[in-house]
N, C-alpha and C positions, 0 to 999 in steps of 0.2 A: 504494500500500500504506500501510495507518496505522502508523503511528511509535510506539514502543515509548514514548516522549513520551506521543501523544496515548491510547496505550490504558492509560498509568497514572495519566491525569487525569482520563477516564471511571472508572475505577475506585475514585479518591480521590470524585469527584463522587458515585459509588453510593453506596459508603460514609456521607457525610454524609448524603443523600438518605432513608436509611433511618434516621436518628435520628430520635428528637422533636424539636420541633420547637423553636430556643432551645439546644438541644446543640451546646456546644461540644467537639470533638475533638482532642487531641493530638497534633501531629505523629506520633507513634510510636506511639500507637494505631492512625491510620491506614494508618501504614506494615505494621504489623502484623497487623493485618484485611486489607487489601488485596494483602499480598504485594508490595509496595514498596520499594525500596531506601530509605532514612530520607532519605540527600542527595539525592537524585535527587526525592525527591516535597517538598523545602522548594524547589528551584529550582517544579517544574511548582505549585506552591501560589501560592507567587510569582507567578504568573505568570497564573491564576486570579483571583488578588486583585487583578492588573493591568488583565484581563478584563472586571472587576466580575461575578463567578458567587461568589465565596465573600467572607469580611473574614475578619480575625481579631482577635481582644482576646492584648492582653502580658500579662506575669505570670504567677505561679506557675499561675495558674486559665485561664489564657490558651490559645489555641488557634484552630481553624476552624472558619467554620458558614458556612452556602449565603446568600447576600442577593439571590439570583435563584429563583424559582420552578422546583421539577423539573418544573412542568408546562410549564415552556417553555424549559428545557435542551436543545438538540438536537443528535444528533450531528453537525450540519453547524456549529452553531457552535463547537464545540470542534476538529473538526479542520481548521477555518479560523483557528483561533486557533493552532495548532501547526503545522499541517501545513500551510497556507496553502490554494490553491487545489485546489477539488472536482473542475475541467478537466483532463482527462490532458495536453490542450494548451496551453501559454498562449494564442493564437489563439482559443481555444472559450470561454476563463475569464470569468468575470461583471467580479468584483475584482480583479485580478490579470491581466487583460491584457496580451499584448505580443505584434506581430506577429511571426509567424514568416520571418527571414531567407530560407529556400528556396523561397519562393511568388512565383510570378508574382502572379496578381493574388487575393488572398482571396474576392471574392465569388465566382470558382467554384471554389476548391482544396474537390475532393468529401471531402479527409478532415476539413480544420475544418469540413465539416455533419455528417459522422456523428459526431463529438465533441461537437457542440453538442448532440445529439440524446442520445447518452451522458450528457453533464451534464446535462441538464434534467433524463431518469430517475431517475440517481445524484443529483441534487440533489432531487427529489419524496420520494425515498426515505429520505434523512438527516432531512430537513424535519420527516418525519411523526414520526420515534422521539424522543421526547421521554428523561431520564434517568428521568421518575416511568413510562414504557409500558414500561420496560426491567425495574425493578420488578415493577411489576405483572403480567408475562407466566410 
């Protein structure tokens, strides 16, 4: 399930996404447009800006803007950036591997195949939604 985290950083991201282009945004604009709690989106901004998807400029005129392309924003890497792995299993996970303790042997534990097969789907499907197709739809 996405994280109340990752679906206020998608929201922040829309948000800037649909300025001009050079707009810079106010912590509390965004909060405000986005329906954002104000502390809770300078941690997930933070953290953004850690990402490298957004910067910001200090001062009074100071604020956030995108220094990643929404056309290559995707949900798979935002909620790999929060929510960590896209794997229901860690056994199935790309990044975030770890074997699972109650398995005999993994090459034939038939649940890490259908979980690999679940990510690959789920992971084709994050892949393709960009922030600018979210937009645009």
């Amino acid at each position: 399930m996405l994280s109340q985290k990752t679906k206020y950083a998608l929201k922040a991201l829309l948000f800037l996404a649909q300025q001009e282009e050079g707009y810079i945004a106010r912590t509390v604009e965004i909060a405000e447009a986005a329906n954002i709690p104000k502390k809770f989106l300078e941690q997930i901004l933070l953290e953004l800006k850690r990402g490298h998807f957004v910067s910001s400029k200090q001062g009074k005129l100071g604020g956030y803007y995108l220094i990643k392309s929404k056309n290559t924003i995707t949900l798979a890497d935002i909620h790999r950036l929060f929510d960590g792995a896209i794997a229901l299993l860690p056994c199935a996970s790309l990044n975030f591997y770890e074997p699972c303790l109650d398995c005999k042997t993994e090459s034939e534990c038939l649940l890490r195949l259908g979980f690999i097969a679940v990510r690959e789907k789920t992971l084709a499907a994050m892949e393709s939604i960009t922030i600018a197709s979210l937009i645009n739809k």
